[in-house]
VOBAZA-538875 format. One record per residue (C-alpha): residue number from 0; residue in three letters; chain; x, z, y. Coordinates in steps of 0.5 Angstrom, whole numbers, always signed. Each point is the difference from the previous one (the first is absolute). Example, Ala and Ser with C-alpha at 12.3 -4.5 7.8 and 13.67 -1.06 7.14 Angstrom:
<atoms>
ATOM num residu chaine     X     Z     Y
ATOM   0    ALA      A   +25   +16    -9
ATOM   1    SER      A    +2    -2    +7
</atoms>
This chain:
<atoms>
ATOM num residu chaine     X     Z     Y
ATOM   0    UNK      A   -93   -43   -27
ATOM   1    UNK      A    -3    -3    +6
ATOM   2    UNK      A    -3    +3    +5
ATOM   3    UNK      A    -6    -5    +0
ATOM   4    UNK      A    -1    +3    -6
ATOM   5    UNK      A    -2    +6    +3
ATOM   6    UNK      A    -6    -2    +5
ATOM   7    UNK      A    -7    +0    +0
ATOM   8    UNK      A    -5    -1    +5
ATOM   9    UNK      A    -3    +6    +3
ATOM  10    UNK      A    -6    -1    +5
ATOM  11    UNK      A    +1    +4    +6
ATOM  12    UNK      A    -6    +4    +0
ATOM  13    UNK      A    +3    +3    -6
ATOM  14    UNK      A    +5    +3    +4
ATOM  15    UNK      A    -2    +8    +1
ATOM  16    UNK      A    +1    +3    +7
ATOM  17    UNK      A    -4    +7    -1
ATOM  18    UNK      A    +0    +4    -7
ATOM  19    UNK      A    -5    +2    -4
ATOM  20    UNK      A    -3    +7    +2
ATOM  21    UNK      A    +0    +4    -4
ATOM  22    UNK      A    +8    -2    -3
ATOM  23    UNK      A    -2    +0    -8
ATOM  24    UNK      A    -7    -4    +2
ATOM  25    UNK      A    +5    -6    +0
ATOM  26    UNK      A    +0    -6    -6
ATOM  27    UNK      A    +4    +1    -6
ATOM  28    UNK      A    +2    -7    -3
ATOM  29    UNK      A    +3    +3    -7
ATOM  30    UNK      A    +3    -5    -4
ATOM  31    UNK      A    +2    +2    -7
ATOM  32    UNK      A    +3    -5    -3
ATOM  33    UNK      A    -4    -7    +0
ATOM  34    UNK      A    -7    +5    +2
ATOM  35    UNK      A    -2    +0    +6
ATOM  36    UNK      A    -5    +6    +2
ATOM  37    UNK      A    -3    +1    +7
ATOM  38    UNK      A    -1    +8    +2
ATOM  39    UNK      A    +2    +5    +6
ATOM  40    UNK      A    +7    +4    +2
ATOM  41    UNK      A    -4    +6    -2
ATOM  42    UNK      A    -1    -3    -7
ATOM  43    UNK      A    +8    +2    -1
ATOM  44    UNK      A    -3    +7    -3
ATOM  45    UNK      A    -2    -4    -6
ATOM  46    UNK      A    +5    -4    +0
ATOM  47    UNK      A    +5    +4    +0
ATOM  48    UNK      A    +3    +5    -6
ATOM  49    UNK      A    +2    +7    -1
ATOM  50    UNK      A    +7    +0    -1
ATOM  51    UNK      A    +1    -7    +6
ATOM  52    UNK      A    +4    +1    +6
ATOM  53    UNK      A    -1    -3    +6
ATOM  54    UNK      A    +6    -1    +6
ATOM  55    UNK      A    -2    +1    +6
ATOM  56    UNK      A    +5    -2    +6
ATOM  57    UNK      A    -2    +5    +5
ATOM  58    UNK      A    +5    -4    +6
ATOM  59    UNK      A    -4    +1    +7
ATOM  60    UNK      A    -2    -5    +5
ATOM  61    UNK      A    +3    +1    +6
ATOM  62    UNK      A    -3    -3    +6
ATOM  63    UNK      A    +5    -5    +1
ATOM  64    UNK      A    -4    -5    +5
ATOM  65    UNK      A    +3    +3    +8
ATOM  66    UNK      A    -2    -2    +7
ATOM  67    UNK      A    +5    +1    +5
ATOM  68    UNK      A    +4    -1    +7
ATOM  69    UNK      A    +7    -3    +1
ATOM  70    UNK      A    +3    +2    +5
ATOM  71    UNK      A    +6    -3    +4
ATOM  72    UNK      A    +3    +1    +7
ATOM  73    UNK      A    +2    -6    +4
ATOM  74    UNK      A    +2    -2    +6
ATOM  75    UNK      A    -6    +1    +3
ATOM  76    UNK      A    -1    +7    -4
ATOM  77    UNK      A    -4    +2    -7
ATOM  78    UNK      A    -5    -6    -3
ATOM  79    UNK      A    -4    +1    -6
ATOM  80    UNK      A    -1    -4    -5
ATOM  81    UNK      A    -6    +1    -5
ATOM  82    UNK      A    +2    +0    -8
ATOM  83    UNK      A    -3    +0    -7
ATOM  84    UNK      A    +5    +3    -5
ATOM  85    UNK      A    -2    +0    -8
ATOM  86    UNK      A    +5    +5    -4
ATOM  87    UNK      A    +2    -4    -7
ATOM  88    UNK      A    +4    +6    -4
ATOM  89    UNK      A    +5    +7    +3
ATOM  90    UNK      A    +7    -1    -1
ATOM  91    UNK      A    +5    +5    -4
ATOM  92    UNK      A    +2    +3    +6
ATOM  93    UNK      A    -7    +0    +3
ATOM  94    UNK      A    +0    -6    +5
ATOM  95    UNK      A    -6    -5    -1
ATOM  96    UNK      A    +0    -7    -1
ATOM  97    UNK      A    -6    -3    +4
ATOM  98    UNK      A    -3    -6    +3
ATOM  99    UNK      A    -2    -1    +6
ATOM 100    UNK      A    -4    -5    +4
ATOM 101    UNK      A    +3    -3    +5
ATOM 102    UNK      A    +7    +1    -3
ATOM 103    UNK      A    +3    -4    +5
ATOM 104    UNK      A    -2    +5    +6
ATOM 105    UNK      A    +4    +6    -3
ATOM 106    UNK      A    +8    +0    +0
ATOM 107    UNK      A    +4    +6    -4
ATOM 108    UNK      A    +0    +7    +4
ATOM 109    UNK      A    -5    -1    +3
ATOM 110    UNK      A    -6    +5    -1
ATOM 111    UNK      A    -8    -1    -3
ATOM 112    UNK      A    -4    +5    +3
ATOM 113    UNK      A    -7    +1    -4
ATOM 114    UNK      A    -3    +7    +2
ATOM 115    UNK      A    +3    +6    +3
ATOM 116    UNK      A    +3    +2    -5
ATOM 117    UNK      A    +2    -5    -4
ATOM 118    UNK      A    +6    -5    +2
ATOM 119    UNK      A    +4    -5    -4
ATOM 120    UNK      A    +8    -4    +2
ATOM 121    UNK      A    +2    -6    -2
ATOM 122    UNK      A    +6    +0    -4
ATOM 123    UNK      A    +0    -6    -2
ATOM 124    UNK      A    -4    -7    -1
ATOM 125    UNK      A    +1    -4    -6
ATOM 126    UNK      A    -3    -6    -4
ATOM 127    UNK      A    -6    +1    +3
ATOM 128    UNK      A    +0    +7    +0
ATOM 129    UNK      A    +1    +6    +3
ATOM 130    UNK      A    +4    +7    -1
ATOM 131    UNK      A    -3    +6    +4
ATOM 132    UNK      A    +2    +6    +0
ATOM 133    UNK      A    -6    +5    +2
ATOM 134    UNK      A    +0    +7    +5
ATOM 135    UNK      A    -2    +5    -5
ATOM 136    UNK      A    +0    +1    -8
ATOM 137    UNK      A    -3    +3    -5
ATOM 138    UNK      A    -7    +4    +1
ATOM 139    UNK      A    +0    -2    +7
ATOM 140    UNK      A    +2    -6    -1
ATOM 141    UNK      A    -6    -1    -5
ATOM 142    UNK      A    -6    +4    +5
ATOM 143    UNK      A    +3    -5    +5
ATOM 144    UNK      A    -1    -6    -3
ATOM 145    UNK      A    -7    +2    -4
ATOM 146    UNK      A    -2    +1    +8
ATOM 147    UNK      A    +4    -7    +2
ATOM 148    UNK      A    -2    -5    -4
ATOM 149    UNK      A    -4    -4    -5
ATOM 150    UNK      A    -1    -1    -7
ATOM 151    UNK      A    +4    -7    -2
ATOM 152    UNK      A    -7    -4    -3
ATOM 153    UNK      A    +3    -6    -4
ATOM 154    UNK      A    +1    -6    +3
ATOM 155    UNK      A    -6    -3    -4
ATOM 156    UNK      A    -4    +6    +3
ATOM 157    UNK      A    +3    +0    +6
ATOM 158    UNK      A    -2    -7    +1
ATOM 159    UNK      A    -7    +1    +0
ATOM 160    UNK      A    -1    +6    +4
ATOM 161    UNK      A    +4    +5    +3
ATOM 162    UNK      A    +2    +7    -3
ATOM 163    UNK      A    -4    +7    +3
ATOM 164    UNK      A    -2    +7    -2
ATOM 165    UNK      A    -2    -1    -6
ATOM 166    UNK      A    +6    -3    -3
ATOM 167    UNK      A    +3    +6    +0
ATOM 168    UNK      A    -3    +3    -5
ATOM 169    UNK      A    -2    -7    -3
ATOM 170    UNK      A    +6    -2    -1
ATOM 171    UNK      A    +4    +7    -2
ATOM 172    UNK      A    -1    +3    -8
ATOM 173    UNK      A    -2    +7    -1
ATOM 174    UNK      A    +5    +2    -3
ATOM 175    UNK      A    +5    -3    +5
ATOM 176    UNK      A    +5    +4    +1
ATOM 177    UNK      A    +7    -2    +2
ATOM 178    UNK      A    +0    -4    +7
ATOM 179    UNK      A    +5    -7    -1
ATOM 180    UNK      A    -5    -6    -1
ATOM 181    UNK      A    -2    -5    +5
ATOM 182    UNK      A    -5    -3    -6
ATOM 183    UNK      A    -5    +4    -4
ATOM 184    UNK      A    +1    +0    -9
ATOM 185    UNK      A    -7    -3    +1
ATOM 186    UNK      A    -3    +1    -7
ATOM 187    UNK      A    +1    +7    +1
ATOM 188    UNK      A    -6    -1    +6
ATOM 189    UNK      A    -5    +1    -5
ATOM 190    UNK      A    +1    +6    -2
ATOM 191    UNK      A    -3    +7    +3
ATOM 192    UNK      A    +0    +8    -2
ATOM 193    UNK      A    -6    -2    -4
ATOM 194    UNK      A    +3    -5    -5
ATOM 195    UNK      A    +6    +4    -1
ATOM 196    UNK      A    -4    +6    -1
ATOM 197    UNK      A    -3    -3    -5
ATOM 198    UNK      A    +5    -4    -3
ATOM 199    UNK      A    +4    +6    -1
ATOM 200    UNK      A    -6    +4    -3
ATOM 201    UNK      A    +0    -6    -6
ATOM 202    UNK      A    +8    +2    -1
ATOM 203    UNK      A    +3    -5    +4
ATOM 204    UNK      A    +7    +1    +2
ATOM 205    UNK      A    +4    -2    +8
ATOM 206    UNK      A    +7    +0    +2
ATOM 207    UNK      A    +1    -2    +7
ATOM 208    UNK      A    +6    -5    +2
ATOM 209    UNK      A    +2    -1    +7
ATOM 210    UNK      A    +1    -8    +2
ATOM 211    UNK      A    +0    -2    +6
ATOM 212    UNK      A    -3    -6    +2
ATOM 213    UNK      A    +3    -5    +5
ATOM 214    UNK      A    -3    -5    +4
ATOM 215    UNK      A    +4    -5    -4
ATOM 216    UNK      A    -6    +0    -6
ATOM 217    UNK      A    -3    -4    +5
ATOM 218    UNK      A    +5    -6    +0
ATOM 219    UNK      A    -2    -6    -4
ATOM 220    UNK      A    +5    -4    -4
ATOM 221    UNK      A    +3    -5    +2
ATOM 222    UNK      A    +4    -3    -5
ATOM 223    UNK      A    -4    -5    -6
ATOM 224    UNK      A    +4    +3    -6
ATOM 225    UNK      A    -2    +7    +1
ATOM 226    UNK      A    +5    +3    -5
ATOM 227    UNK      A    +5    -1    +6
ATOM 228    UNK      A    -4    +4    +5
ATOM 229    UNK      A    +3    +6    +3
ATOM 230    UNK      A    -4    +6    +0
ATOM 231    UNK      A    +0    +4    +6
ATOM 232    UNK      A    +2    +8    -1
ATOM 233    UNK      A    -4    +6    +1
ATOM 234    UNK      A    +3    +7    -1
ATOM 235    UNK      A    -3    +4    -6
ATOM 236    UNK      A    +0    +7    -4
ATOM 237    UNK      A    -1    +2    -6
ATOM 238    UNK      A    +1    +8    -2
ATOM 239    UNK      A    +3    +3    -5
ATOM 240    UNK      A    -7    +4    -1
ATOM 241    UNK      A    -4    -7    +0
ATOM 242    UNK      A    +6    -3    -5
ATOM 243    UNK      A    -1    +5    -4
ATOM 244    UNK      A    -8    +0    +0
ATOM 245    UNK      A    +0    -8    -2
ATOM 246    UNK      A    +5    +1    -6
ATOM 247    UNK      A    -5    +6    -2
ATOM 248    UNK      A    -7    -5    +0
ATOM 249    UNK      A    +5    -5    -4
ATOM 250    UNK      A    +2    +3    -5
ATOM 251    UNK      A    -7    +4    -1
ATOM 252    UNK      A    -3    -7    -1
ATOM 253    UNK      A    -3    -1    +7
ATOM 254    UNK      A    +0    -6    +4
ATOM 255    UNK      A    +3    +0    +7
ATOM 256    UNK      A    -4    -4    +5
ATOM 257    UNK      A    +2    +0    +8
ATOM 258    UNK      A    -5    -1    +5
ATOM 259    UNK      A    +3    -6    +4
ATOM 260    UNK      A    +6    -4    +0
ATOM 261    UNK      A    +4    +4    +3
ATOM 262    UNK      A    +0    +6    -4
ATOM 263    UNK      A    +1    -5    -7
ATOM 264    UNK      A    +6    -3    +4
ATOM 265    UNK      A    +3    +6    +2
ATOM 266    UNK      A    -1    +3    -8
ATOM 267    UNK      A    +2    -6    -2
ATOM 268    UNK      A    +7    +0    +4
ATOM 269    UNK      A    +1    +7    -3
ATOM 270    UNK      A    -1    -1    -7
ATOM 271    UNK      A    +5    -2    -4
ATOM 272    UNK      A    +0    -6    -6
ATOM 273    UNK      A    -2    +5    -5
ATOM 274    UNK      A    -6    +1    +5
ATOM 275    UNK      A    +3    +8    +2
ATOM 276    UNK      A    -1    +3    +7
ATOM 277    UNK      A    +4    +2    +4
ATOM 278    UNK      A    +0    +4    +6
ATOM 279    UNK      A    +3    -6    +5
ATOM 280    UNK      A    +0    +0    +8
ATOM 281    UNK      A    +1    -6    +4
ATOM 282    UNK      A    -1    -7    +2
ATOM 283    UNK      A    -3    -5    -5
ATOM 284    UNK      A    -1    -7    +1
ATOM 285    UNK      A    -3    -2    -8
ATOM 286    UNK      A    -3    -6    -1
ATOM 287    UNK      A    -5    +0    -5
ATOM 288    UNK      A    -3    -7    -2
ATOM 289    UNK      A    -1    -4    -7
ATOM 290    UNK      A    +4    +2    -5
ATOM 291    UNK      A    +2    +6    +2
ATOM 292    UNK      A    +0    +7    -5
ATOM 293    UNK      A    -3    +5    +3
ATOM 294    UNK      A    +3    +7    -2
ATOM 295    UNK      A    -5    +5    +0
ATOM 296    UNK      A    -6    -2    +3
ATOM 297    UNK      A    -7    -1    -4
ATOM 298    UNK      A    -5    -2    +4
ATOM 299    UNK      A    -1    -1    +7
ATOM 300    UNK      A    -5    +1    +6
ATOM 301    UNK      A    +1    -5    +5
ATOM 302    UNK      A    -4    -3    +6
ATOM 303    UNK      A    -1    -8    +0
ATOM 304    UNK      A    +7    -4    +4
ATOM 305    UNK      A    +0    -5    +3
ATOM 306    UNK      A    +2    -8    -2
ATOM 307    UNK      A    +8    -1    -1
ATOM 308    UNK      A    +3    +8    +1
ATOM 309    UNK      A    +3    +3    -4
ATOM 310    UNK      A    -5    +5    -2
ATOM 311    UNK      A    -4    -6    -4
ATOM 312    UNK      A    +6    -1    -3
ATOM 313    UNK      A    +1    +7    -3
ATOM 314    UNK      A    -7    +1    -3
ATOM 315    UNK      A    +1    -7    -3
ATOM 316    UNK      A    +6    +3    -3
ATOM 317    UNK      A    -4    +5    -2
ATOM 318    UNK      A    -6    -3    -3
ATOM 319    UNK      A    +3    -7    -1
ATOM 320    UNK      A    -1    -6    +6
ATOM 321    UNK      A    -4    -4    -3
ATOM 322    UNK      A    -6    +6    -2
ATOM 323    UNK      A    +1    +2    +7
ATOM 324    UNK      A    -2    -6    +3
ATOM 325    UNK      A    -6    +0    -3
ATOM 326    UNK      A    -1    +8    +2
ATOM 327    UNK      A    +1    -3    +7
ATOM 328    UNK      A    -5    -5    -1
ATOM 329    UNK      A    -5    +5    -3
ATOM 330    UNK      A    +2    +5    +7
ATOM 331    UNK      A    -2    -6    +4
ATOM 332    UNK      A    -7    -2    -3
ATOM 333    UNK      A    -3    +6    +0
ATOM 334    UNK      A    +3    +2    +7
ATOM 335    UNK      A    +4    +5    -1
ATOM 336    UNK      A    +3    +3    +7
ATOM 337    UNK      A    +8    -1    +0
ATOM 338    UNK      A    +6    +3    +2
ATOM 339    UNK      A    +1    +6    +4
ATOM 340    UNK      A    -8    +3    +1
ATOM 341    UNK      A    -2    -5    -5
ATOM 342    UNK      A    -1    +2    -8
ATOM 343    UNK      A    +4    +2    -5
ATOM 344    UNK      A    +2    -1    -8
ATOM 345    UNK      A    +2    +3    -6
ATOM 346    UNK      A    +5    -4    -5
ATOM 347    UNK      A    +1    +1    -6
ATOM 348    UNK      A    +5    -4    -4
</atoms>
């Protein structure tokens, strides 16, 4: 498999930098088998079925985006510096890893202030990166950053306007809860209180799992043969509780249908050959693209990916290559909104 066969052209003017108000108000492309149906995400409550159960990832966004100083002593006394830092992904023992812009100004030990409250020190610079480790922890920590920073707007959403207010909660599910992430599971953006609402009263079932996603999701793949593309690794969770949920629908005949990539990547992860789940904690740097044998998942809720990334390459392993390159088509023809803000579809194999 080539990575050319996993290209298709998209006009800019299809790339979303706003969602849709409200949430479910957004176009729903489902696809079941070769039918191809155009509707809206509030449609879910028809589509749906009692007995089905939807995997949500309730990570939350943090805003990882941070404006701050450097500060040095010479000479000649302090200089400042200014600093622009992104967070990718926290470490076992709490440190971060980032990116910062300029790079080449920082040296290790030195501090990063961005606001009176918050603080970061330089451990240690490396492959383009660096490893901070901040002043507070835990809740005050996460009251500090929420008053620091800025949500982290993809790179094509970034590249088209800047981030402001609204992004905060544009960019957050409303079932969020588990702070970690520095990219939203974005099919999960179409849902609000009123859709789950509704479809809970149809019979539907939810189970929340935990991955958080880093910046790596973003990262293009740079090989032709795809199958040697190494995937970058993103901490998740499933609870013996939400293991437990899933088998129960299994075994009573239910489809299990994850919203977003995320969420079937992390069940994926933890379910075994046979398709039994079990609670699992951990790293995952699955890679799912044609030919492979989903375990558990039945359908899949997912917005539109960008040419040549691994998540076209998921749904194609889904839905086959071949159908997908014509559901994109048609996406593009009838002016669907793609990736983050855009639209969503429903596959069914």
């Amino acid at each position: 498999m080539k990575l050319s066969d996993f290209d298709f052209d998209l006009p800019e003017g299809l790339i979303a930098t706003r969602p849709v108000k409200p949430r479910s108000a957004a176009r729903l492309l489902v696809v079941e088998g070769d039918k191809l149906r155009d509707l809206h995400v509030r449609n879910l409550v028809d589509l749906f079925q009692p007995g089905d159960r939807l995997v949500l990832n309730n990570t939350r966004v943090i805003p990882a985006r941070l404006t701050g100083v450097r500060r040095r002593e010479t000479g000649q006394g302090e200089v400042e510096a200014r600093i622009e830092v992104t967070l990718l992904e926290p470490g076992a023992n709490g440190d971060w890893a980032a990116l910062a812009k300029p790079l080449r100004k920082l040296k290790e030990g030195e501090t990063i202030i961005f606001s009176p409250q918050l603080s970061a020190k330089v451990l240690r610079i490396d492959g383009g990166q660096m490893y901070v480790r901040f002043n507070l922890t835990g809740d005050e920590f996460d009251a500090a950053l929420t008053e620091a920073g800025n949500m982290p707007l993809p790179p094509y959403i970034a590249a088209l306007r800047a981030p402001d207010a609204q992004d905060n909660t544009d960019y957050q599910t409303v079932f969020a809860r588990v702070s970690g992430a520095v990219a939203a599971p974005t099919a999960s953006l179409h849902f609000d209180d009123e859709l789950l609402a509704a479809l809970a009263a149809k019979g539907v079932s939810f189970t929340h799992v935990t991955l958080h996603v880093g910046a790596g999701t973003f990262l293009p793949v740079k090989v032709d043969d795809v199958t040697t593309h190494k995937m970058h690794a993103e901490w998740g969770e499933v609870t013996a509780a939400a293991a437990d949920e899933i088998n129960a629908t299994k075994a009573a005949g239910g489809r299990i249908i994850p919203v977003g990539t995320t969420a079937l990547r992390l069940i994926e992860s933890a379910a075994d050959s046979d398709g039994n789940m079990y609670p699992w904690q951990g790293p995952t740097d699955i890679f799912i693209y044609p030919g492979y044998k989903f375990r558990v998942t039945d359908a899949l809720m997912t917005n539109f990916h960008l040419p040549k990334s691994t998540l076209l390459m998921l749904v194609s392993a889904l839905m086959g290559k071949d159908r997908m390159q014509r559901v994109y088509a048609h996406a593009v023809k009838e002016k669907y909104r793609f990736f983050s803000y855009g639209d969503a579809s429903l596959l069914v194999p």
